[in-house]
FIDOMAR-332924 format. One record per residue (C-alpha): chain; z, x, y; residue number from 1. Coordinates in nm, 4 decimals. Example, Ala and Ser with C-alpha at 12.3 -4.5 7.8 and 13.67 -1.06 7.14 Angstrom:
2
REC   ch          z          x          y     i
REC    A     0.7800     1.2300    -0.4500     1
REC    A     0.7140     1.3670    -0.1060     2
end
This chain:
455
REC   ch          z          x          y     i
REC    A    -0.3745     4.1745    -4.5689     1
REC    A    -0.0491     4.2869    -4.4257     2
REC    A     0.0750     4.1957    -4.7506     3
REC    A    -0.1197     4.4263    -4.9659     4
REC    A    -0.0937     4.6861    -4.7308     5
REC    A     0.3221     4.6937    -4.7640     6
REC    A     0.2624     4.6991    -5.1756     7
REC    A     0.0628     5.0501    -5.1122     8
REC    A     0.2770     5.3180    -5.2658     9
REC    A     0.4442     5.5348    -5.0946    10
REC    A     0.2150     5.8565    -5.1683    11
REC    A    -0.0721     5.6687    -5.1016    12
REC    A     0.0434     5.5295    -4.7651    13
REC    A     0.1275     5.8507    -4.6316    14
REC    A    -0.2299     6.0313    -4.7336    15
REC    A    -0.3803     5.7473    -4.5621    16
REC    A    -0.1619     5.8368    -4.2565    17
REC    A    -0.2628     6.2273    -4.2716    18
REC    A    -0.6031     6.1005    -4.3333    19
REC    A    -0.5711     6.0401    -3.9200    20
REC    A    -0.5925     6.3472    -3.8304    21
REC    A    -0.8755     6.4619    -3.9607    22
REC    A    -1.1829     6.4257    -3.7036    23
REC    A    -1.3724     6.1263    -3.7887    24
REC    A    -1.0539     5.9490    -3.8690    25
REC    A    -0.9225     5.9713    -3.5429    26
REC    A    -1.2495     5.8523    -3.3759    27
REC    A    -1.2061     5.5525    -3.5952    28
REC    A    -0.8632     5.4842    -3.5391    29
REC    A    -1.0055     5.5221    -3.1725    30
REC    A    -1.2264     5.2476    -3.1732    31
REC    A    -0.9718     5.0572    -3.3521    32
REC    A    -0.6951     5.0699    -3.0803    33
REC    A    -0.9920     4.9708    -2.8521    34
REC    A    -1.1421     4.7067    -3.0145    35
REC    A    -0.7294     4.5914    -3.0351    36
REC    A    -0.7081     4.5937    -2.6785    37
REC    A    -1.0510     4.3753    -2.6220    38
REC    A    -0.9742     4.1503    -2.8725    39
REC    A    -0.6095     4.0843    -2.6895    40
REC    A    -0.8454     3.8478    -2.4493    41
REC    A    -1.1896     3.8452    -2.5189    42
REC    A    -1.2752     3.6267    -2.1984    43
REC    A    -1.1967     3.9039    -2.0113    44
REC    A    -1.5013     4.0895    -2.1044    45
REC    A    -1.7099     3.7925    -2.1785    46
REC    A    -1.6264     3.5837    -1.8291    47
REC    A    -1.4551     3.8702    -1.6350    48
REC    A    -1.2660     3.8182    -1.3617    49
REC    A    -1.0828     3.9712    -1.0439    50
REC    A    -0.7533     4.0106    -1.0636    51
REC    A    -0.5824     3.9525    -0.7548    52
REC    A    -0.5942     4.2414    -0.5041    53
REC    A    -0.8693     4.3770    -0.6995    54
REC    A    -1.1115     4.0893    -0.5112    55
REC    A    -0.8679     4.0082    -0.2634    56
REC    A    -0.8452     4.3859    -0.0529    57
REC    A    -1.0499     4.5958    -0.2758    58
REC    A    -1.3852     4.4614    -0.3647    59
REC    A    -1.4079     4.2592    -0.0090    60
REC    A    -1.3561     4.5752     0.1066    61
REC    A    -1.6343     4.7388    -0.0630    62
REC    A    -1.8545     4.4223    -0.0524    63
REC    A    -1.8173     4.4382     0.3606    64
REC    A    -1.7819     4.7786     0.4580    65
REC    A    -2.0182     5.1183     0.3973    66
REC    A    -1.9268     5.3933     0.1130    67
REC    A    -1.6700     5.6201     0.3375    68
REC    A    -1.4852     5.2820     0.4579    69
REC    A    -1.4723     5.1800     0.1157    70
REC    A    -1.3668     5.5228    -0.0986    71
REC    A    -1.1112     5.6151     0.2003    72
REC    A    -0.9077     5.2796     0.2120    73
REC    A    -0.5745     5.3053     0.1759    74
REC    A    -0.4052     4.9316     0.1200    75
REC    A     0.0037     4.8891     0.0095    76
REC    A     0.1228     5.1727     0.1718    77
REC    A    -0.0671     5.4352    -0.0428    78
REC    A    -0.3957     5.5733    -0.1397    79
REC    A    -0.5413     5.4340    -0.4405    80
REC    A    -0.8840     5.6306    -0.5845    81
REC    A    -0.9186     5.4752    -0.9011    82
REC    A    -0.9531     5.1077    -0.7394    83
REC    A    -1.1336     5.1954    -0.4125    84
REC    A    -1.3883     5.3710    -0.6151    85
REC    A    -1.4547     5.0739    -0.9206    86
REC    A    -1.4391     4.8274    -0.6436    87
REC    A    -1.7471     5.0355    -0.4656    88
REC    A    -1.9456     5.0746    -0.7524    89
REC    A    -1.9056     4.7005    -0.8971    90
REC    A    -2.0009     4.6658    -0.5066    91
REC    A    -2.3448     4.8846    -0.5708    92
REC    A    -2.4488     4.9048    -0.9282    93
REC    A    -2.4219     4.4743    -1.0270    94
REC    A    -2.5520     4.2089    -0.8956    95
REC    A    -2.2826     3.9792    -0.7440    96
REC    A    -2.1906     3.7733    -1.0415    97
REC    A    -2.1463     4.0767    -1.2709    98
REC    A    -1.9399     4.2897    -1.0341    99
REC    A    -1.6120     4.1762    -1.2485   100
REC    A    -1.7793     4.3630    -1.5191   101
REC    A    -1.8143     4.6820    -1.3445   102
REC    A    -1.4139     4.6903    -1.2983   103
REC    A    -1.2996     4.5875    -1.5930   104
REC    A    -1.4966     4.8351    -1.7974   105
REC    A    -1.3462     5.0956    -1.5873   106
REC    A    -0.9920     4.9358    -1.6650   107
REC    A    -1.0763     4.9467    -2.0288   108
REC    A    -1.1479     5.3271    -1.9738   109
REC    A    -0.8331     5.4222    -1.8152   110
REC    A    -0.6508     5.2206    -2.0666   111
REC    A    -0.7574     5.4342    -2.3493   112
REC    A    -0.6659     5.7591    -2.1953   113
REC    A    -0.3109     5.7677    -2.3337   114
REC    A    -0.3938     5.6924    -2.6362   115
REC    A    -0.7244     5.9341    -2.6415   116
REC    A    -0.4366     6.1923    -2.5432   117
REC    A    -0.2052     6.1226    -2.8440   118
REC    A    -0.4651     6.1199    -3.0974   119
REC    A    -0.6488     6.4733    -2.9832   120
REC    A    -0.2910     6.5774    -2.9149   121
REC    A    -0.1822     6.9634    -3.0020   122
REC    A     0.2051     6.8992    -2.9041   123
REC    A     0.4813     6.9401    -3.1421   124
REC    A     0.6212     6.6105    -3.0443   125
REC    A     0.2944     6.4998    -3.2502   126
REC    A     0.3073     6.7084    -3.5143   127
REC    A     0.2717     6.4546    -3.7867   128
REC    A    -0.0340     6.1418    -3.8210   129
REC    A     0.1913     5.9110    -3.8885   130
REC    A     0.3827     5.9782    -3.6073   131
REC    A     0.1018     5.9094    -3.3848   132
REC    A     0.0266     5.6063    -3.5846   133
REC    A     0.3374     5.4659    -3.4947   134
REC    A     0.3104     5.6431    -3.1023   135
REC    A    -0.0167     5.4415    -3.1019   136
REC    A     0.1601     5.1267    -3.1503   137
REC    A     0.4169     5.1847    -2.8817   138
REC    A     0.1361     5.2368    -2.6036   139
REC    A    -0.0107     4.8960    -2.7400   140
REC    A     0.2531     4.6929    -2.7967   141
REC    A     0.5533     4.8384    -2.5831   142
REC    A     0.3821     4.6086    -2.1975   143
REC    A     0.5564     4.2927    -2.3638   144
REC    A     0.3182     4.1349    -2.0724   145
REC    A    -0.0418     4.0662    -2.0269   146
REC    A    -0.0268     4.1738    -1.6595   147
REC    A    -0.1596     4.5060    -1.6542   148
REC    A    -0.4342     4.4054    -1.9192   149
REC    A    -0.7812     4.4991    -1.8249   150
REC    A    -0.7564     4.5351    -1.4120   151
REC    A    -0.7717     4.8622    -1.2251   152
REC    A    -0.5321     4.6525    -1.0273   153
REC    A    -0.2778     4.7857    -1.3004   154
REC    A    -0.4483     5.1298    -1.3861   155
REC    A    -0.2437     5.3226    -1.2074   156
REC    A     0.0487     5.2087    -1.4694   157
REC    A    -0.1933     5.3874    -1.7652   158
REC    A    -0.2588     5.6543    -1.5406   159
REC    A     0.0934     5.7292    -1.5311   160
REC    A     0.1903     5.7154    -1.8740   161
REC    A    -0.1143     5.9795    -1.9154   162
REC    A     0.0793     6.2190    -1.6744   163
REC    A     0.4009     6.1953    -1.8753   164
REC    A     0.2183     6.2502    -2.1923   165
REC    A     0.0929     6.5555    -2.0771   166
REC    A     0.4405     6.7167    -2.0468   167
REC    A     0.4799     6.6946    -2.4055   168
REC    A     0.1725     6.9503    -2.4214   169
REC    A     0.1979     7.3440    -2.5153   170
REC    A    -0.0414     7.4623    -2.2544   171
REC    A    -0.0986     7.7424    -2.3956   172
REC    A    -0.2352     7.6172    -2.6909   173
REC    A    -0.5475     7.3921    -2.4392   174
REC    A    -0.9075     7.5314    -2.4414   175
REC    A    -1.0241     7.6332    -2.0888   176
REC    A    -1.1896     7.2691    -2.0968   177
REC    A    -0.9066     7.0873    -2.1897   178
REC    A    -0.7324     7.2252    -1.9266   179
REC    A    -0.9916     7.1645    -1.6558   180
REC    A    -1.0152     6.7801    -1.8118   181
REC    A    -0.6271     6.7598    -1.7941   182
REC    A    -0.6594     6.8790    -1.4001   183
REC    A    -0.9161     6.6273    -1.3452   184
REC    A    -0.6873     6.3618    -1.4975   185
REC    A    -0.3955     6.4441    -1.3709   186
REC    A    -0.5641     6.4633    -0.9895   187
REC    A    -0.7129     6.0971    -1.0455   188
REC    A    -0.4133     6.0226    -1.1480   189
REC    A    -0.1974     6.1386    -0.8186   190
REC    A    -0.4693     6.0599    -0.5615   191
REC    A    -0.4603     5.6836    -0.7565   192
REC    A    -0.0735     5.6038    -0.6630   193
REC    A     0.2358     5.7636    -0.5458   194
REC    A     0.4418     5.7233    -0.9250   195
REC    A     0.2425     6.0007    -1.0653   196
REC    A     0.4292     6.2270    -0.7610   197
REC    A     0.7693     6.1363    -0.9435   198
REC    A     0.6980     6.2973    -1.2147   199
REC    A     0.6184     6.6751    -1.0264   200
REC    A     0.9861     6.7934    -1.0657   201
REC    A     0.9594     6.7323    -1.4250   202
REC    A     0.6496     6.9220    -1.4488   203
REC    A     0.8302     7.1824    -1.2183   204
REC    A     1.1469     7.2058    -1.4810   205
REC    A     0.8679     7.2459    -1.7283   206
REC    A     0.7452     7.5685    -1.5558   207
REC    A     1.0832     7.7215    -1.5226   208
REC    A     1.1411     7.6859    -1.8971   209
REC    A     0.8163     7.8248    -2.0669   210
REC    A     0.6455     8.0568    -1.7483   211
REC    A     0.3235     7.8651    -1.8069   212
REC    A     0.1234     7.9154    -1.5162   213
REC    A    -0.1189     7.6380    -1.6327   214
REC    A     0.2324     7.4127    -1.5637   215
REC    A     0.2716     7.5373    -1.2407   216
REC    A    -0.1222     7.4430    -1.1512   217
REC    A    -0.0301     7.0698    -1.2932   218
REC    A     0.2750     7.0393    -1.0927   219
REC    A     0.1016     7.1570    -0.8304   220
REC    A    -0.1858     6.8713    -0.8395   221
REC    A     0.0799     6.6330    -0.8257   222
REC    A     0.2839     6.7599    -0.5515   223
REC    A    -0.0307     6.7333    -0.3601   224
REC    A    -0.0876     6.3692    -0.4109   225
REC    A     0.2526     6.2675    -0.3386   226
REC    A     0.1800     6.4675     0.0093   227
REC    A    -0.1027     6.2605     0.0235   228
REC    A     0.0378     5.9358    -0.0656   229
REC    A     0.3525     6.0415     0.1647   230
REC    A     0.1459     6.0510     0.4984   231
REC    A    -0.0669     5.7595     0.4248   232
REC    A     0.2753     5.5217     0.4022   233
REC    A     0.4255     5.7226     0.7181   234
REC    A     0.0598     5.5833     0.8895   235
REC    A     0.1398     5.1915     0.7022   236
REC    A     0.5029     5.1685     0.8698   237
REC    A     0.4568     4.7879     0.7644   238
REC    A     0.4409     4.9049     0.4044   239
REC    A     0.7469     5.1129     0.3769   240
REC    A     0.9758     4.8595     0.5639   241
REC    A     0.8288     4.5896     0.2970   242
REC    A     0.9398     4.8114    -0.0303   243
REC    A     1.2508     4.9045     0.1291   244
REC    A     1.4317     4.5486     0.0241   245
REC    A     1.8431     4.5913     0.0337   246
REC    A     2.0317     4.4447    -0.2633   247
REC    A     2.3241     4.5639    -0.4387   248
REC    A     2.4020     4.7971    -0.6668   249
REC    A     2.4829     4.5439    -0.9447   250
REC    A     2.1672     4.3447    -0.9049   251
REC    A     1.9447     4.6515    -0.9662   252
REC    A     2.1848     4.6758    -1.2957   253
REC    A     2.1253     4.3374    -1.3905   254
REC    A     1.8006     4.4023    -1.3699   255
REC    A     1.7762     4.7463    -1.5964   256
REC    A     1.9775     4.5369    -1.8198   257
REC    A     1.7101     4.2816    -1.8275   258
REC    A     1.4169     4.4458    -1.8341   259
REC    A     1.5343     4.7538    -2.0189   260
REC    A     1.7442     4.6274    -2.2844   261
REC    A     1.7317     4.2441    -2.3359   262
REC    A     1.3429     4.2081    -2.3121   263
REC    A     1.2250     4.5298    -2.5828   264
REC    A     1.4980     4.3882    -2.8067   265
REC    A     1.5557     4.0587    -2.7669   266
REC    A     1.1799     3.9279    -2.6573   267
REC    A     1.0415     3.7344    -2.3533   268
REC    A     1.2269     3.4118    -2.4514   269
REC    A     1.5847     3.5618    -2.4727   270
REC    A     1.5036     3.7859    -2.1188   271
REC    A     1.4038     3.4597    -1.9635   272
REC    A     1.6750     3.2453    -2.0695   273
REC    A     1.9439     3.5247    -1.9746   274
REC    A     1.7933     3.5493    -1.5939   275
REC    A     1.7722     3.1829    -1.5679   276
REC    A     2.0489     3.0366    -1.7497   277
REC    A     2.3272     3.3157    -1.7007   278
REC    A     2.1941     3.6350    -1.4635   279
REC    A     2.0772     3.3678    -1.1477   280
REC    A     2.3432     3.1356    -1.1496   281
REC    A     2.5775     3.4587    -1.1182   282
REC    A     2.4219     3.5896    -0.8347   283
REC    A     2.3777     3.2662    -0.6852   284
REC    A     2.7571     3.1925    -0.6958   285
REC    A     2.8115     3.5243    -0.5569   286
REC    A     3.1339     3.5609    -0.7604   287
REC    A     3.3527     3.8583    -0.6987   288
REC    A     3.3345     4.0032    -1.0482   289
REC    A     2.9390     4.0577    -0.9547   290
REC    A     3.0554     4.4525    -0.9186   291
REC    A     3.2510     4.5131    -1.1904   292
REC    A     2.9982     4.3403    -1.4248   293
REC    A     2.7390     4.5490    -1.2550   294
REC    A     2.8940     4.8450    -1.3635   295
REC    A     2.9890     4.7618    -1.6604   296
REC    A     2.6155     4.6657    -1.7623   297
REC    A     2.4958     4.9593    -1.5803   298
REC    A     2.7377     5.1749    -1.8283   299
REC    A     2.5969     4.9875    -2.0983   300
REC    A     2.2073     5.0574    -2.0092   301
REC    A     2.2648     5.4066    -1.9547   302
REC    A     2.5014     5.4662    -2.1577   303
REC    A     2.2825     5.3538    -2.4615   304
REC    A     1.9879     5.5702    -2.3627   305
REC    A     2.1836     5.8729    -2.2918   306
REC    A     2.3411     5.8248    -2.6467   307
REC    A     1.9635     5.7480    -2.8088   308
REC    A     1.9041     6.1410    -2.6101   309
REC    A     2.1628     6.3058    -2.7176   310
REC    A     2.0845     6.5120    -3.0080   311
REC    A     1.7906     6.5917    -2.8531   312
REC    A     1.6296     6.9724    -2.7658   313
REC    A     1.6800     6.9968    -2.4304   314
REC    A     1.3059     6.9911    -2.3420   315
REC    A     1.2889     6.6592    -2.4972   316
REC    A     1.5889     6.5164    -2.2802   317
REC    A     1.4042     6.6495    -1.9809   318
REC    A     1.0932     6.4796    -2.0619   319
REC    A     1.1741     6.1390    -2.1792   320
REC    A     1.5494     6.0807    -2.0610   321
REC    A     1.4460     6.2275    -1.7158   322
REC    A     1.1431     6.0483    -1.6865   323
REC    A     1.3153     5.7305    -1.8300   324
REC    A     1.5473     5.7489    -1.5471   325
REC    A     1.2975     5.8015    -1.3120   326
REC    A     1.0486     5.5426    -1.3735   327
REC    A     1.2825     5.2579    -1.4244   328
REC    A     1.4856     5.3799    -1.0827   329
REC    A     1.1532     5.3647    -0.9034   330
REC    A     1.0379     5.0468    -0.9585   331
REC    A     1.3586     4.8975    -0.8892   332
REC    A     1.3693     5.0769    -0.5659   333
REC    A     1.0318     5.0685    -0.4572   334
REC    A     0.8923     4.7219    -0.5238   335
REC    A     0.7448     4.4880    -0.3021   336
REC    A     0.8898     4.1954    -0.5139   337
REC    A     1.2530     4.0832    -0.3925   338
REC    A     1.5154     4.2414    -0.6247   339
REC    A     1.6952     3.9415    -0.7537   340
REC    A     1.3595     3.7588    -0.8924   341
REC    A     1.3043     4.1194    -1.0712   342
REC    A     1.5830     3.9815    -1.3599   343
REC    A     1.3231     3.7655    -1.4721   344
REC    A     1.0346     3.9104    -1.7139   345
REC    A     0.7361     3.7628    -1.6101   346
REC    A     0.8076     3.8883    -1.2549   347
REC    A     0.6664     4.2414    -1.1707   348
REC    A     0.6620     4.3046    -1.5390   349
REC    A     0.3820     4.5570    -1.4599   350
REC    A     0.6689     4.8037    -1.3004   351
REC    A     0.8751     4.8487    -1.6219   352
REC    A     0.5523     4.9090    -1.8780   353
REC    A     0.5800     5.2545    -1.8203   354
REC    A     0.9447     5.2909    -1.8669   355
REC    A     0.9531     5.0556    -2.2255   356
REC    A     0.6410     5.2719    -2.3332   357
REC    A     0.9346     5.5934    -2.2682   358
REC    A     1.2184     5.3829    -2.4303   359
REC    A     0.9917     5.3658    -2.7268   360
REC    A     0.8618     5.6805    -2.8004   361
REC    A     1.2555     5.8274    -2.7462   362
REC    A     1.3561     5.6157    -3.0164   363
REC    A     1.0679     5.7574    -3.2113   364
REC    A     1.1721     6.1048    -3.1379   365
REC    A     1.5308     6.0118    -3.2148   366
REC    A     1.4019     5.9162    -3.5880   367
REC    A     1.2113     6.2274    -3.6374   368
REC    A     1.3568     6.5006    -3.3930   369
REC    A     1.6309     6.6612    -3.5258   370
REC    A     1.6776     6.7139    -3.9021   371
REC    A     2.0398     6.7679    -3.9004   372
REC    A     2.1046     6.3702    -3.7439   373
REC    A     2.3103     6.1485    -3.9157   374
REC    A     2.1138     5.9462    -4.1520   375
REC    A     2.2952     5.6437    -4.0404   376
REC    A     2.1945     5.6904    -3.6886   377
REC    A     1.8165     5.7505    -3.7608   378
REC    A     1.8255     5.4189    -3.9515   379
REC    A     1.9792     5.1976    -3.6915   380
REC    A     1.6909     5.4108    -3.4265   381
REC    A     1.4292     5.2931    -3.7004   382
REC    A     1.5567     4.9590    -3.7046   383
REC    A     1.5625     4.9167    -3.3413   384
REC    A     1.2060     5.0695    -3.3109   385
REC    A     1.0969     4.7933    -3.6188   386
REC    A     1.2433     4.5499    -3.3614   387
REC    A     1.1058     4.6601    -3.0586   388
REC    A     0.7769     4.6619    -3.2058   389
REC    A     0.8118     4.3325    -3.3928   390
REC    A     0.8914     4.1662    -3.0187   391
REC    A     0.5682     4.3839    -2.8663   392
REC    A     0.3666     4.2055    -3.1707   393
REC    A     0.4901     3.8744    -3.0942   394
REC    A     0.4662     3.9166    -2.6882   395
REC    A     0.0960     4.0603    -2.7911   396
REC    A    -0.0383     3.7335    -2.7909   397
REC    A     0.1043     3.6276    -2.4130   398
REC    A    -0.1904     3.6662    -2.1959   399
REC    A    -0.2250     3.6215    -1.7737   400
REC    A    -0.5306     3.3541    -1.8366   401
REC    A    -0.5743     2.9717    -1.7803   402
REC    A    -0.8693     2.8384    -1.8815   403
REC    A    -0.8312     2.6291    -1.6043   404
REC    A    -0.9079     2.9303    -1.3806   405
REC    A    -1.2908     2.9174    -1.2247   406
REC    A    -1.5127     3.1445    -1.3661   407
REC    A    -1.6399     3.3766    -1.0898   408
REC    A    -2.0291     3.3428    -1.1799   409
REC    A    -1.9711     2.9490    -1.1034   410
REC    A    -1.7503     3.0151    -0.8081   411
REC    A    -2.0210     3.3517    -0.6627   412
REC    A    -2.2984     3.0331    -0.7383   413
REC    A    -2.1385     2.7795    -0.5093   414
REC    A    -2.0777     3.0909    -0.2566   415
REC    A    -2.4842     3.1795    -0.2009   416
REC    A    -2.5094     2.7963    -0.0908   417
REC    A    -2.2317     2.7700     0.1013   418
REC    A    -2.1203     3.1404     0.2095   419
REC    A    -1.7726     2.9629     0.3849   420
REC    A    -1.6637     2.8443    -0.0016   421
REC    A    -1.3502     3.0538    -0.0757   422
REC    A    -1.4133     3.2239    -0.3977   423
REC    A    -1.1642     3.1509    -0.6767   424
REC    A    -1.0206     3.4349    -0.8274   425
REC    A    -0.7607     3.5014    -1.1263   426
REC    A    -0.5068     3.3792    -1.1228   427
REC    A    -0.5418     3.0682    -0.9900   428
REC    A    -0.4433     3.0793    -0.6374   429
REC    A    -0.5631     3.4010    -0.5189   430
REC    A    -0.9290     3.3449    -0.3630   431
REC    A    -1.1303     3.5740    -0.1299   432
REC    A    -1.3870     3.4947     0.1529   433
REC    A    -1.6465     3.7258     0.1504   434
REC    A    -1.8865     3.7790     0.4738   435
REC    A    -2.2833     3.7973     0.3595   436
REC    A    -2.4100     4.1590     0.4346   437
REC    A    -2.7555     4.2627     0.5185   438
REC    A    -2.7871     4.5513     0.2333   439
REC    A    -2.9004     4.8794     0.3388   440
REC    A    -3.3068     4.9122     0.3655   441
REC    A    -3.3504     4.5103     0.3558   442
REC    A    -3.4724     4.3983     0.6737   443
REC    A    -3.5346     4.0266     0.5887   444
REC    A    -3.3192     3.8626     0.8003   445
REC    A    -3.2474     3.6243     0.5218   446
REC    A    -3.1889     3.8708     0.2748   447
REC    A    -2.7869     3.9414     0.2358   448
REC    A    -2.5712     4.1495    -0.0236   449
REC    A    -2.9325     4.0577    -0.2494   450
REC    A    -2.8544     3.6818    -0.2282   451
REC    A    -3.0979     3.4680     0.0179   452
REC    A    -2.8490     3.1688     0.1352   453
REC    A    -2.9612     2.8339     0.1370   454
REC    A    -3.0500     2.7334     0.5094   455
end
């Protein structure tokens, strides 16, 4: 198939490209990217499962507690909507051994927003189908981890990428209801996790170059979160002492270098051999050349993504160098993982999805942007995106499930007989112990959360 799709001619493959842009084609190619992203790991919509904190804090939570308790928790140092909300429903609208289903549906919604965005997209940055084709491609293929797949656990990640996206938009070009849907997202979006707040001076740079006062109103939605998110961590002191992790400067290189450079290039294996066969042992020897190789790699990172910017318009550099810069700092900074196991690419990978999804799309823009670029340089940025995307392919199959993990409708099962079983939940060795409730209305005392335990 692939094949006979490379003998196509030339003409032909690009009419098939504009064809996108037509309306029924891009509901199509819609469906397409979301059948792509089911298909990844069909168990997760035929057995679905919790993933981690999503049973652990969120759905216990929900499961236990009454609708204000559940919608107002704040867990990790920050408000999260999105998860709080899913975990209530699954909580309300599914019987026990369905509730996975309820959450990962919503997962699978949020997960399509960036690309719904990039299809319907008025931007010049998308001027052309095929250039969303291949922008389509980047949002699939650029996590080069099966982490954030499918878990409102990881929505706030897509949520995110959404915001950024929406920079690249010429306000003034949005109906009144796309611009009342784009509020709406980008509100979810800040009230769902502090990252989205990063991205307000952007916004606010935005403002200040085209007087939009539709920019100002988006900015403004996500200064508000991050005053939200700000006070609930200043109420979680626990939290912020957790995420605030010292290292040195050169280990939060090695890691850019690692997670930024080595693993969108050179794939998963290479990543993981460099942090365990070269990048650990260095630390662990604690040599004194640590600093100057930290800056030197450092130099080398940044260096290479300034240069991939630089013949950019300066709106562009603002919006994808800046936000480049931002969202791989953050992580970094911010993570609860401890900053030396971050060199390795299975660890946190969920932090740096975000930041290889910008790394992508800039060397996209780099091939297309400017028409006066050297034709040698847009050919080494098209070979490097062929890479990139090859190594996204390949990663595509790498998926965060063991079919050795329990199923949750056996492990809910062995629960209603025994309600002091610890229910299994993915992966393996996260499990949650939920406390039978009496649901509201039922006054049988045997009656709890709509499951009669075995006396």
């Amino acid at each position: 198939m692939i094949a006979g799709f490379s003998q196509l001619p030339a003409h032909r493959l690009l009419n098939v490209l504009r064809r996108i842009d037509t309306g029924g084609a891009r509901i199509a190619v819609f469906l397409l990217f979301a059948s792509a992203i089911l298909l990844r790991q069909p168990t997760f919509l035929i057995s679905p499962r919790f993933w981690c904190e999503e049973g652990a804090i969120y759905f216990k939570q929900a499961f236990e507690h009454g609708t204000l308790d559940s919608l107002l928790f704040c867990y990790g140092g920050y408000y999260c909507w999105v998860e709080n909300a899913s975990a209530w429903l699954a909580s309300r609208v599914a019987p026990l051994t369905a509730a996975p289903l309820v959450t990962t549906l919503i997962a699978f919604g949020v997960q399509l927003v960036p690309p719904g965005i990039i299809l319907w997209s008025r931007a010049d940055y998308w001027d052309a189908a095929w250039k969303k084709s291949l922008g389509l491609l980047i949002v699939l293929l650029a996590p080069l981890t099966g982490e954030i797949w499918l878990t409102t656990v990881c929505s706030k990640f897509h949520l995110t990428l959404a915001v950024l996206l929406l920079l690249a938009e010429d306000v003034s070009r949005l109906s009144r209801r796309q611009k009342w849907a784009y509020r709406g997202l980008l509100a979810v979006a800040a009230f769902s996790s502090p990252l989205p707040a990063f991205a307000a001076c952007l916004f606010i740079l935005k403002y200040l170059s085209v007087r939009e006062r539709e920019v100002l109103w988006q900015g403004g939605l996500l200064v508000a979160g991050g005053v939200l998110q700000l006070a609930v961590l200043l109420q979680q002191p626990g939290w912020l002492h957790a995420r605030q992790q010292e290292a040195p400067a050169h280990v939060y290189a090695l890691v850019a270098f690692n997670r930024a450079v080595v693993l969108p290039f050179g794939g998963l294996p290479l990543a993981q051999w460099l942090a365990l066969h070269k990048l650990q042992p260095l630390l662990d020897a604690g040599s004194q050349a640590l600093p100057v190789i930290g800056v030197l790699v450092f130099v080398f990172t940044c260096g290479s993504v300034i240069w991939l910017a630089k013949r950019l318009n300066r709106r562009r550099q603002i919006g994808l160098l800046g936000a480049w810069v931002i969202f791989l700092a953050v992580p970094c900074l911010t993570s609860g993982e401890t900053k030396d196991d971050l060199i390795y690419p299975h660890v946190g990978s969920r932090y740096f999805y975000v930041p290889n999804v910008l790394l992508g799309l800039l060397l996209l823009e780099r091939i297309t942007g400017q028409p006066d670029c050297n034709r040698r340089v847009r050919r080494g940025a098209l070979v490097l995106l062929a890479v990139f995307l090859a190594q996204g392919a390949w990663a595509f199959r790498v998926t965060y499930h063991d079919a050795r993990w329990k199923s949750w409708r056996h492990e809910v099962e062995l629960w209603t007989h025994d309600h002091h079983h610890p229910v299994q939940l993915a992966p393996g060795h996260w499990t949650v112990s939920l406390r039978p409730v009496r649901p509201h209305g039922c006054k049988d005392p045997a009656c709890t959360n709509g499951v009669a335990p075995t006396r």
